[in-house]
TORBA-797554 format. One line per field, with one value per residue (C-alpha): x, y, z; residue in three letters. Coordinates in nm, 4 decimals, decimal comma. Example, Ala and Ser with C-alpha at 12.3 -4.5 7.8 and 13.67 -1.06 7.14 Angstrom:
east	c(1,2300  1,3670)
north	c(-0,4500  -0,1060)
up	c(0,7800  0,7140)
type	c(ALA  SER)
END
This chain:
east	c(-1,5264  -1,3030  -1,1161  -1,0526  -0,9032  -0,6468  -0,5766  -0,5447  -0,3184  -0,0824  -0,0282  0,0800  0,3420  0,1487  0,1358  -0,1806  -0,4073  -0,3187  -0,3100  0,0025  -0,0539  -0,1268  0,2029  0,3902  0,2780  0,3913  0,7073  0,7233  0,6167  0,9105  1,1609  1,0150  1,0196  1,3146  1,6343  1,6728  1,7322  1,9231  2,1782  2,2129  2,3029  2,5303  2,7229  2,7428  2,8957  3,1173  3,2246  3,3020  3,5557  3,7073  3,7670  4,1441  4,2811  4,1397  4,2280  4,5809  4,6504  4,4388  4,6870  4,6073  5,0074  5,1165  4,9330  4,9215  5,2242  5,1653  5,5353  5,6516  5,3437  5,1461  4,8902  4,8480  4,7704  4,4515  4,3456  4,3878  4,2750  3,9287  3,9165  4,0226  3,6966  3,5061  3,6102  3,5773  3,2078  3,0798  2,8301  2,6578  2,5314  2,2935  2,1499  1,9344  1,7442  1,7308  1,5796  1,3565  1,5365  1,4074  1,5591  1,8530  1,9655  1,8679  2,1014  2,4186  2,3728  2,3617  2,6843  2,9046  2,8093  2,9362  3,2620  3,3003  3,2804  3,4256  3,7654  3,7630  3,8926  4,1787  4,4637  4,7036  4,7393  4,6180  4,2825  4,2572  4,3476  4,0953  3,8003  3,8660  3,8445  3,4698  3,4346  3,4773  3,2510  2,9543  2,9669  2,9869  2,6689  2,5295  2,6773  2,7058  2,3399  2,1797  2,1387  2,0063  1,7974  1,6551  1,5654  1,2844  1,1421  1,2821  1,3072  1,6489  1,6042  1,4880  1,8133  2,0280  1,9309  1,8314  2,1508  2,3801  2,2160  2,2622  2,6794  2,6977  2,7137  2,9839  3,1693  2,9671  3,1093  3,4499  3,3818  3,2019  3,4844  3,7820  3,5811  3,4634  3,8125  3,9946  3,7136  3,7624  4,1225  4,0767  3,8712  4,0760  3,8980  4,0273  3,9426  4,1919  4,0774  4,0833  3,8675  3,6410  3,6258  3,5274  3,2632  3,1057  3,0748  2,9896  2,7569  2,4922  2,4900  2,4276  2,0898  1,9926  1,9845  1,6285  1,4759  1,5487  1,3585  1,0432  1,1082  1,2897  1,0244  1,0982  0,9113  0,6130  0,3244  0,4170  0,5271  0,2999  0,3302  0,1278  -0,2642  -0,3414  -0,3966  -0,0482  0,1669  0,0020  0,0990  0,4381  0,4936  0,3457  0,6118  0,9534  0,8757  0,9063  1,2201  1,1477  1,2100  1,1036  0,7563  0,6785  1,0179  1,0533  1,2953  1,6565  1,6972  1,9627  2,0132  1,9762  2,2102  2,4938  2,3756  2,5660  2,8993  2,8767  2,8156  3,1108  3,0073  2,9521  3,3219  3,4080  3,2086  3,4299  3,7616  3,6368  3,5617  3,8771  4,0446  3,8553  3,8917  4,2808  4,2655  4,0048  4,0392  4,3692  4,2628  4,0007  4,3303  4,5683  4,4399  4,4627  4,8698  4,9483  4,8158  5,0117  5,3627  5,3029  5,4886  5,2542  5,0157  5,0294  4,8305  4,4960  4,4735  4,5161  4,1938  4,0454  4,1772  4,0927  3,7208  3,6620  3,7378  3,5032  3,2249  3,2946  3,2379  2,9443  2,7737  2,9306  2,7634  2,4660  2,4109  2,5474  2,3452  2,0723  2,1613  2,2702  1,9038  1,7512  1,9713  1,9811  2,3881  2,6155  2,9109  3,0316  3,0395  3,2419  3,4900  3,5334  3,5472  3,8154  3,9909  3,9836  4,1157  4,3931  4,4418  4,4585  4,7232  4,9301  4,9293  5,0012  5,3161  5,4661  5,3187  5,5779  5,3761  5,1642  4,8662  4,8438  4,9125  4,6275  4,3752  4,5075  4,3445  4,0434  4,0498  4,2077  3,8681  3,6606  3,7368  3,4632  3,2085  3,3462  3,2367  2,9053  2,7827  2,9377  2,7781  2,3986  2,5150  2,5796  2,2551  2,0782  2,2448  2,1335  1,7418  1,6117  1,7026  1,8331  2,0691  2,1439  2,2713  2,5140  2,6395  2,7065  2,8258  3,1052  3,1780  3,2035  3,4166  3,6764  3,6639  3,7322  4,0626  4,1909  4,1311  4,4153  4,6654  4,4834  4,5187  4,9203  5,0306  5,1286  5,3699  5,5763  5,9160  5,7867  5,6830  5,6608  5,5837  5,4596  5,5799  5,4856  5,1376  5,0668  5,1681  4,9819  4,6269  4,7092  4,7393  4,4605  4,2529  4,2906  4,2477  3,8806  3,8404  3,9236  3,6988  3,3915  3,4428  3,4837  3,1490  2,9438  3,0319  2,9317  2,6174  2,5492  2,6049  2,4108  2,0877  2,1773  2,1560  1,8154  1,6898  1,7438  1,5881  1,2884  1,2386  1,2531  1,0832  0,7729  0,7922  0,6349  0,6975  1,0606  1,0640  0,7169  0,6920  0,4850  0,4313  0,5999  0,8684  1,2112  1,2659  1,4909  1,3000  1,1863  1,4971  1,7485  2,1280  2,1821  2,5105)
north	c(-9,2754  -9,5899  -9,4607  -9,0822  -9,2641  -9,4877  -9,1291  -8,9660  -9,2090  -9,2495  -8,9178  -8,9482  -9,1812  -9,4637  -9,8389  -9,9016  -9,8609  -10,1433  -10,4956  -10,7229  -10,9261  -10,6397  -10,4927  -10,8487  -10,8985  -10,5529  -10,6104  -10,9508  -10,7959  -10,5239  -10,7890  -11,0179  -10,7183  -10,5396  -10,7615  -11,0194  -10,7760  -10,5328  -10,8296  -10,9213  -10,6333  -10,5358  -10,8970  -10,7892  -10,4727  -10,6271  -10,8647  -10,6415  -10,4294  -10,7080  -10,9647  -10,7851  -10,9829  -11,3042  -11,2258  -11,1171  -11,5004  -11,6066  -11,4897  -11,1172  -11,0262  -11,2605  -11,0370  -10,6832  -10,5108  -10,5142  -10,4020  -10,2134  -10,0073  -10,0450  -10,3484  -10,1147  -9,8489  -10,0186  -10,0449  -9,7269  -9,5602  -9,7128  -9,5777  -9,2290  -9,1875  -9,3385  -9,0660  -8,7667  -8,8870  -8,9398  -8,6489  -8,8608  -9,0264  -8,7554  -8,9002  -9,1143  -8,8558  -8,6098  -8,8744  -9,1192  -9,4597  -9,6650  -9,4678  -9,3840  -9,7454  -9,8413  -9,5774  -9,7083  -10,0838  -10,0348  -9,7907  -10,0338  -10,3130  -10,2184  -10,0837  -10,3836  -10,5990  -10,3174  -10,4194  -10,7841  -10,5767  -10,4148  -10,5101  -10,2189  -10,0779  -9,7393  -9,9160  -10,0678  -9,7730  -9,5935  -9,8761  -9,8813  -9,5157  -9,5181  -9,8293  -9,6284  -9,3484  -9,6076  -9,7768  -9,4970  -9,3985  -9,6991  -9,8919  -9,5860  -9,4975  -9,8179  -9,7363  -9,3810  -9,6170  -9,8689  -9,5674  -9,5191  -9,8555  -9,9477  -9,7603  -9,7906  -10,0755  -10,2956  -10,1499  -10,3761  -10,7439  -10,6195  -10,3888  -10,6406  -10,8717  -10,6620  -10,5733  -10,9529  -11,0135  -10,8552  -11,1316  -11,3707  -11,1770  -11,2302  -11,5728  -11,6547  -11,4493  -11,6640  -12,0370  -11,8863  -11,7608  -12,1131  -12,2886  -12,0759  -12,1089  -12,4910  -12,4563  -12,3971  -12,1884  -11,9738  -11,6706  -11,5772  -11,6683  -11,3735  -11,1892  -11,4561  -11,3757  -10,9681  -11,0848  -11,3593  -11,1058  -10,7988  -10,8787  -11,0367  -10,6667  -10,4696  -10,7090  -10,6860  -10,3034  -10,3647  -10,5622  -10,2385  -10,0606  -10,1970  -10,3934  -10,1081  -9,8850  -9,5375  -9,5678  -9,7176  -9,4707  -9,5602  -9,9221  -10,1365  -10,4773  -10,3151  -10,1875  -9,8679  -9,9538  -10,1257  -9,8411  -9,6316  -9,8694  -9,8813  -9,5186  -9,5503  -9,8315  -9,6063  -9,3135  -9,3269  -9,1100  -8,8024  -8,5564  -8,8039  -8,6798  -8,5319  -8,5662  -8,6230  -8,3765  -8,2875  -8,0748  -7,8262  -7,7487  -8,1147  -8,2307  -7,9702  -8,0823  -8,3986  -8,2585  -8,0618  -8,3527  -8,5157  -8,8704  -8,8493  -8,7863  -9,0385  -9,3145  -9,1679  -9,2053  -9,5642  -9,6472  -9,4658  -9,6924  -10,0419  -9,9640  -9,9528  -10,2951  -10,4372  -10,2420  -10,4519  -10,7815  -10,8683  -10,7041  -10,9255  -11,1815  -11,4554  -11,3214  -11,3726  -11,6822  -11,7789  -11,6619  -11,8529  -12,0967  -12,3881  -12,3172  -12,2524  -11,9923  -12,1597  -12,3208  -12,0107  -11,8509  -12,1105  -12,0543  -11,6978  -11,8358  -11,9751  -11,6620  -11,4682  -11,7460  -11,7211  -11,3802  -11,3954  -11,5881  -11,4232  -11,0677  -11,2170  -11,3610  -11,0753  -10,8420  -11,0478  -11,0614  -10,6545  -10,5811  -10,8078  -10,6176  -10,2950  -10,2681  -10,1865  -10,0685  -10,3710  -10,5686  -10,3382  -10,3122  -10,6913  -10,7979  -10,4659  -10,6808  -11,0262  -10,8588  -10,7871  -11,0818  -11,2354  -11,0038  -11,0376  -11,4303  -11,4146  -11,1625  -11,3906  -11,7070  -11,9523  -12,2076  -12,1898  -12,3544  -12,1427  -11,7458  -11,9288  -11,9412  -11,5777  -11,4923  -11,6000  -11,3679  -11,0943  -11,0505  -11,0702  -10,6928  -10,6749  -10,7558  -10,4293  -10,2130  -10,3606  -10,3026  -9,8889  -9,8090  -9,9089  -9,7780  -9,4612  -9,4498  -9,5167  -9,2342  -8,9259  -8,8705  -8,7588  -8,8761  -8,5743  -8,5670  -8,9490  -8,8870  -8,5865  -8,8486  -9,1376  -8,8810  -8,7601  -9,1226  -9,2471  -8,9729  -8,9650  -9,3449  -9,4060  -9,1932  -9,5191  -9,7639  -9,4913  -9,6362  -10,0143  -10,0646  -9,9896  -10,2086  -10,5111  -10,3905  -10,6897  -10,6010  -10,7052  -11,0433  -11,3318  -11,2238  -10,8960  -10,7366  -10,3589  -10,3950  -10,6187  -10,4095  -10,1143  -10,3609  -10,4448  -10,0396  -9,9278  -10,2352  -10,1443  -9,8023  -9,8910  -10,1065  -9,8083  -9,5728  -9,8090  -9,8806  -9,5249  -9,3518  -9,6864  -9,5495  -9,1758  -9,2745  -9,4788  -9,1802  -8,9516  -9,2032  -9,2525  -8,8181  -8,8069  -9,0792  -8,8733  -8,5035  -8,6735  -9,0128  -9,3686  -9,4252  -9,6513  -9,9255  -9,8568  -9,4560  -9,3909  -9,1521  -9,0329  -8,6397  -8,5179  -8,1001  -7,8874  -8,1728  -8,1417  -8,4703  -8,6016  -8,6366  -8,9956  -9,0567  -9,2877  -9,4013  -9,7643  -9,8279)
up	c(-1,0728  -1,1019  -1,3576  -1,1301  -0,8941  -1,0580  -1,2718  -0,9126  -0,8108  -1,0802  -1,0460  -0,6970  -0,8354  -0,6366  -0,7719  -0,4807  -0,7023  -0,9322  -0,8504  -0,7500  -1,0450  -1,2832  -1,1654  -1,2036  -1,5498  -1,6532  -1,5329  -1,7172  -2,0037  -1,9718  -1,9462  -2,1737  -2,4731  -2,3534  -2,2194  -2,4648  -2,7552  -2,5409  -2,4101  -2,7487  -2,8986  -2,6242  -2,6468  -3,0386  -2,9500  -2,7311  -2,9350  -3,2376  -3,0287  -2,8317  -3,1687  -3,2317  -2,9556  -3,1117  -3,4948  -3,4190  -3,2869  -3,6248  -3,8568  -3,9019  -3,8127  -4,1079  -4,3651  -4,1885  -4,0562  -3,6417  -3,5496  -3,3026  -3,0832  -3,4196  -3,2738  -2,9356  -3,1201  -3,2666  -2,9345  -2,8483  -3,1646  -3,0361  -2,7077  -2,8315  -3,0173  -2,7763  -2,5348  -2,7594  -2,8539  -2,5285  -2,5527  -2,8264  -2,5296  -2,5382  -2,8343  -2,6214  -2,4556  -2,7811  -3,0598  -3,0423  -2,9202  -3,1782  -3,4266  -3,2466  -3,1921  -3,5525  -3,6837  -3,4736  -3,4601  -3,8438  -3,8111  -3,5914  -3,7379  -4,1331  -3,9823  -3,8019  -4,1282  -4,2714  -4,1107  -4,2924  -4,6593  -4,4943  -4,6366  -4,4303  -4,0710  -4,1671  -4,3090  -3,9768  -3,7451  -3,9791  -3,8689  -3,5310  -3,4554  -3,6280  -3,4593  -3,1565  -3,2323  -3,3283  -2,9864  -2,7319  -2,9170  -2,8063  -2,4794  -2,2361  -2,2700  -2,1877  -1,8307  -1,8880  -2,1391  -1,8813  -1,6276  -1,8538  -1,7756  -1,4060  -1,0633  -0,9131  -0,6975  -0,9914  -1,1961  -1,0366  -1,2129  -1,5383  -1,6003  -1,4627  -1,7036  -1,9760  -1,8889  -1,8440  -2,2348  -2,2278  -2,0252  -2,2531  -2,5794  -2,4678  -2,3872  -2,7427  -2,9046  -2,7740  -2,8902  -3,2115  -3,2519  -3,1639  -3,4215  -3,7172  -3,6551  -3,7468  -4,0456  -4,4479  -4,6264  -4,9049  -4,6834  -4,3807  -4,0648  -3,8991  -4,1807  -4,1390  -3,7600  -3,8780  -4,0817  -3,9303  -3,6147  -3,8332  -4,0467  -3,8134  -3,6485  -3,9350  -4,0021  -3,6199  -3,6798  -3,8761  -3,5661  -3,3327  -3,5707  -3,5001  -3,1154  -2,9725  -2,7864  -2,6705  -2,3561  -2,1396  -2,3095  -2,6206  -2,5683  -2,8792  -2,6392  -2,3664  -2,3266  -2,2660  -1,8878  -1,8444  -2,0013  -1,7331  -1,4730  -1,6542  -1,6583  -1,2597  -1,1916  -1,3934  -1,2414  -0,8581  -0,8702  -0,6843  -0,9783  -1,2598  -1,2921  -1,5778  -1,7522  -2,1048  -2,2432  -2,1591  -1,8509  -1,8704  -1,5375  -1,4269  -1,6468  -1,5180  -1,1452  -1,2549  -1,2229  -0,9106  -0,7626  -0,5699  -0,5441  -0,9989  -1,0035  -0,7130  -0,9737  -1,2329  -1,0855  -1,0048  -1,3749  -1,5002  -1,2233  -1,3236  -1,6959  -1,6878  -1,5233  -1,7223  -2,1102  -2,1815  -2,1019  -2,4253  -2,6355  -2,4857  -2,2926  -2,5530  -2,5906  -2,2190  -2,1906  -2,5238  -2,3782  -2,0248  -2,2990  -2,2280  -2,5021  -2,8930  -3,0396  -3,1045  -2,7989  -2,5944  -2,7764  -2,6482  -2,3320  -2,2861  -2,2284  -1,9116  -1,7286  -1,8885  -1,8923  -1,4487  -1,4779  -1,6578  -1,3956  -1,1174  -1,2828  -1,3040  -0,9418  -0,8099  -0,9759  -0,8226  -0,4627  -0,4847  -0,5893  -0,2681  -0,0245  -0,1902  -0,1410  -0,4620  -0,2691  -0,0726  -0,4084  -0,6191  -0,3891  -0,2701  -0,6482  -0,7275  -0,4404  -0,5753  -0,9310  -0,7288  -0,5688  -0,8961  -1,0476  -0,7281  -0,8368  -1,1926  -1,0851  -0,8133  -0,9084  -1,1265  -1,2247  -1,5299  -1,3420  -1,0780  -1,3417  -1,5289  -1,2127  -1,1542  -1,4797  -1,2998  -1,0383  -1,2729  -1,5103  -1,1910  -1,2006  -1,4528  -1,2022  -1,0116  -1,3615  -1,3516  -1,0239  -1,0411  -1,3674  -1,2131  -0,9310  -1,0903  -1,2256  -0,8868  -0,7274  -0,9682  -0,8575  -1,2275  -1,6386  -1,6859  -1,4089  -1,4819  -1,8534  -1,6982  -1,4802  -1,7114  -1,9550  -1,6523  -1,5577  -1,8782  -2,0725  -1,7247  -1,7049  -2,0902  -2,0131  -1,8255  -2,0985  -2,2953  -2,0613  -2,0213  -2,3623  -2,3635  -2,0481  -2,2232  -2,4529  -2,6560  -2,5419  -2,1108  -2,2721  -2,1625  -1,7919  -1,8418  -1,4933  -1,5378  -1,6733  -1,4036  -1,1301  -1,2955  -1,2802  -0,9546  -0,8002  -1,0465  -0,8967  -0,5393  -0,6228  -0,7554  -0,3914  -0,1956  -0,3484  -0,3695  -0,0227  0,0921  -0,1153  0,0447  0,3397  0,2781  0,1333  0,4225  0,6517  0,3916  0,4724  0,8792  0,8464  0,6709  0,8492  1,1595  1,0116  0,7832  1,0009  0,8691  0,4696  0,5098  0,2585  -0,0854  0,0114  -0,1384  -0,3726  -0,3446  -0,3381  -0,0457  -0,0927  0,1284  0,2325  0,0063  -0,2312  0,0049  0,2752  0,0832  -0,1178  0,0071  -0,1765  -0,2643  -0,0921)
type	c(UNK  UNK  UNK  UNK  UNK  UNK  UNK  UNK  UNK  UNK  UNK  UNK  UNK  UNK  UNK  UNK  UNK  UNK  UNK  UNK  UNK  UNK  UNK  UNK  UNK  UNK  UNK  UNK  UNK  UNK  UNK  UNK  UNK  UNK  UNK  UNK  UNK  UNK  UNK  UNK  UNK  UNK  UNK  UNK  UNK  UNK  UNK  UNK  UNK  UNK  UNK  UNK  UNK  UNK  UNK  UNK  UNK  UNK  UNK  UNK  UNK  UNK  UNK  UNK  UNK  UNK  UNK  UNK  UNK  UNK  UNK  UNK  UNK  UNK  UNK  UNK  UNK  UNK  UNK  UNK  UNK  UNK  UNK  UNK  UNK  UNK  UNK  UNK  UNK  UNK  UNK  UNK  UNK  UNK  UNK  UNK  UNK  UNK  UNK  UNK  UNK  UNK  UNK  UNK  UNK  UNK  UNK  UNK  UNK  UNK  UNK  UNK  UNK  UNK  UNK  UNK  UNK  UNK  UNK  UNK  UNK  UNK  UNK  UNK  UNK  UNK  UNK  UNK  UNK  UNK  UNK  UNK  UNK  UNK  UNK  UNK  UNK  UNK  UNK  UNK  UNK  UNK  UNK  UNK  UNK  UNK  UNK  UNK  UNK  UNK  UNK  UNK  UNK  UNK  UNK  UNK  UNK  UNK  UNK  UNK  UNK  UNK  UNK  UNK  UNK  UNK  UNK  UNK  UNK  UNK  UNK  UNK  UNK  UNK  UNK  UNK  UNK  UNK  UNK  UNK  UNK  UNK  UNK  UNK  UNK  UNK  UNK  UNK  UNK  UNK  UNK  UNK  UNK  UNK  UNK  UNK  UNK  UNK  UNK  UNK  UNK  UNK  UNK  UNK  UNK  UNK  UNK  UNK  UNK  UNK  UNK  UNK  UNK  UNK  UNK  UNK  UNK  UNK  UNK  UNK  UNK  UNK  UNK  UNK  UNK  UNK  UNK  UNK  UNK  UNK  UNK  UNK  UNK  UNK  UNK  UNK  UNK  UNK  UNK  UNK  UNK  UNK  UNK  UNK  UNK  UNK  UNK  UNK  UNK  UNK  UNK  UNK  UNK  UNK  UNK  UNK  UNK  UNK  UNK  UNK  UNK  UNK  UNK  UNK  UNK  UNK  UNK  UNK  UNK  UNK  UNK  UNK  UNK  UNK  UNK  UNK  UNK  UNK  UNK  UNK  UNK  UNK  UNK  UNK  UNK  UNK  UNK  UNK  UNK  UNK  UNK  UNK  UNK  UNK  UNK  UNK  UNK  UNK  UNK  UNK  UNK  UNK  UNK  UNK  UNK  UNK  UNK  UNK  UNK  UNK  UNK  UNK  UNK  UNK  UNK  UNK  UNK  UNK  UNK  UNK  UNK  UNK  UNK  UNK  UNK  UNK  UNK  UNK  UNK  UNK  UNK  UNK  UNK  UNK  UNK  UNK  UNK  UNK  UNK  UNK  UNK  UNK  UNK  UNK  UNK  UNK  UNK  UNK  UNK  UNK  UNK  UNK  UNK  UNK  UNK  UNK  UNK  UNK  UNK  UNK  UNK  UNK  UNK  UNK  UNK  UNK  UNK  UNK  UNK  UNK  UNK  UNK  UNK  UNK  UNK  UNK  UNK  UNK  UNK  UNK  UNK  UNK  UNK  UNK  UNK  UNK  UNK  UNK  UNK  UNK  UNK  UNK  UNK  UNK  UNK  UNK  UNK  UNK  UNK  UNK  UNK  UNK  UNK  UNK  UNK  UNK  UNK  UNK  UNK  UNK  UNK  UNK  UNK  UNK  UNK  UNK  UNK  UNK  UNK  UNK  UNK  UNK  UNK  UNK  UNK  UNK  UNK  UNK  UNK  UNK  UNK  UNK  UNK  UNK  UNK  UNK  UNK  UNK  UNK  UNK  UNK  UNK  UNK  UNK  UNK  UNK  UNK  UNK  UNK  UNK  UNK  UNK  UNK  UNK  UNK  UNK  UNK  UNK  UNK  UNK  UNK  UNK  UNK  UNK  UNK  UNK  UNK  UNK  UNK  UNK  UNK  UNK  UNK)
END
């Protein structure tokens, strides 16, 4: 009889009928099993498209002809394929995530190593491109990924966790960079930099064939009563019940909806700020003239080890007051802040705190990709979204990536003003779809009445779903 009613309830999409500390130590579990590999491999992926900033400075101009547009053109090259290929994204929901993450850690991470035997640009352009198509296979799924797991509001921490490596990965890249850059070997430096980051992927790719689980009923770490408390605790989305295979009509819901393409113009708008700086960070700082080349890969660190905190805390304190919107758009407005001091600013103290500010827009792509996620009720939906908001927002990083051409050097004037309109762009929109979403709840608030707590997103038959589903502004 027990047993009927915990089945009864878990079909109501109720967690009542389980302890507090049953639920807790599910959760724990969750995190424990799922975070630390995910962050990991994220700060690898990361770090394998990020490290051309960092080799160019270790010597990889002396032996391979950069001239001209050619080095920009790496960058872009990346981002081409990683647009064209965002339907692969699809490849979550389709195979088995296990497998599916085996398959393109293992990709990425031989092209990435790959790149170390190149010995001309076409070799390169060649690597990044694939590079390109391994990682939107992996990166712009995660969320869709982690809705398996966790309900919206717990989305927050543990996918702003995740995005953090990538601060971290830009960190670790510029010190690893500025060590290997003082060791003589017979190898080049900046090979050394592709392979000591490549190969370590490649062998991660056999631990995600075993840790990587493709969902709470068939998670190996948890007993047959805590998956079902698991799969109780994902799925308290109103149209989540019951879905394991790609929706159709879902999926196409994504793009009639207007606030999917306001997320998208947001990341398009964030990613031609942000998209340049891992590229060409480590140059800027190099032609402020108070640097040589090694110490400004060390240099290009500390802003990306703030921001790794910063994402972190806030993806905290955004979960505890259920608000994404009033981040995004006050970090989009410090990343402006910042560009407005490293134009106008003279002294190389003060363009270097700029730089602060500047990757602080980073924070702002965190917190509107969960967000994003939160907004779409069911998986099906959610992958139709990220698919939108990543294939429009990649467009940006097409024109991020080509903003610091070397003829503007040493200042840099025009790419700086672009950051700086494309940053308050982001602030504007943020601020404006908090507000609609706002109103959106204030309106069904007023026709349904106020969601008791522990209610959201629980279907009650003959009500619509969103009589208990309210937006994370």
């Amino acid at each position: 009889m027990a047993i009927e009613k915990v089945e009864d309830a878990a079909h109501a999409n109720s967690l009542e009928a389980f302890s507090p500390d049953e639920v807790k130590r599910v959760i724990r579990k969750l995190d424990l099993h799922l975070m630390p590999l995910c962050f990991v491999l994220y700060t690898f992926s990361v770090l394998d498209r990020s490290n051309l900033g960092n080799a160019k400075l270790a010597g990889m101009e002396e032996d391979i002809d950069l001239s001209g547009d050619k080095y920009a053109w790496l960058g872009t090259a990346f981002y081409i394929a990683y647009i064209l290929f965002q339907f692969t994204t699809l490849g979550w929901k389709i195979f088995k995530p296990h497998r599916w993450v085996s398959f393109v850690v293992l990709f990425w991470g031989t092209i990435s190593t790959m790149q170390a035997v190149c010995t001309s640009w076409s070799g390169l352009m060649a690597c990044r491109f694939l590079l390109g198509v391994a990682e939107t296979m992996f990166g712009p799924g995660v969320p869709l990924y982690f809705s398996y797991f966790y309900p919206r509001e717990a989305m927050g921490l543990r996918f702003g966790l995740f995005l953090s490596g990538a601060a971290l990965a830009n960190a670790y890249g510029g010190a690893l960079a500025y060590a290997l850059s003082t060791v003589h070997s017979s190898i080049s430096s900046w090979k050394f930099l592709f392979i000591i980051e490549g190969v370590p992927t490649a062998l991660i790719a056999v631990l995600c064939w075993f840790f990587i689980p493709d969902g709470p009923s068939t998670a190996k770490f948890l007993t047959p009563r805590e998956q079902q408390i698991a799969e109780v605790f994902a799925r308290r989305q109103p149209e989540d019940q019951g879905e394991s295979e790609l929706r159709f009509g879902n999926l196409f819901d994504a793009f009639k909806d207007y606030r999917n393409w306001m997320f998208a113009f947001t990341n398009f708008s964030t990613n031609v700020s942000f998209a340049s700086l891992p590229l060409f960070l480590p140059t800027i700082i190099s032609d402020m003239g108070a640097f040589d080349t090694l110490t400004s890969n060390g240099l290009s660190a500390p802003p990306y080890l703030l921001c790794f905190f910063l994402i972190v805390i806030i993806s905290f304190v955004s979960d505890r007051v259920r608000a994404r919107g009033p981040f995004a758009c006050g970090f989009a407005v410090l990343a402006s802040v910042g560009y407005l001091i490293v134009i106008l600013a003279d002294g190389v103290a003060a363009r270097y705190f700029g730089i602060f500010l500047v990757v602080l827009i980073f924070v702002t792509v965190s917190v509107n990709l969960v967000w994003n996620a939160n907004t779409n009720e069911n998986e099906s939906k959610r992958a139709g979204g990220l698919w939108l908001i990543m294939t429009v927002g990649q467009c940006g990083t097409l024109l991020g990536t080509n903003m610091f051409p070397s003829t503007d050097k040493p200042r840099y004037y025009k790419g700086m003003w672009i950051g700086f309109a494309f940053s308050m762009v982001a602030a504007v929109l943020t601020g404006t779809l908090s507000y609609l979403l706002w109103r959106e709840n204030k309106r069904r608030d007023k026709v349904y009445g106020r969601v008791t707590p522990g209610q959201e997103g629980v279907i009650s038959e003959g009500r619509p779903a969103e009589a208990t589903m309210r937006y994370i502004i």
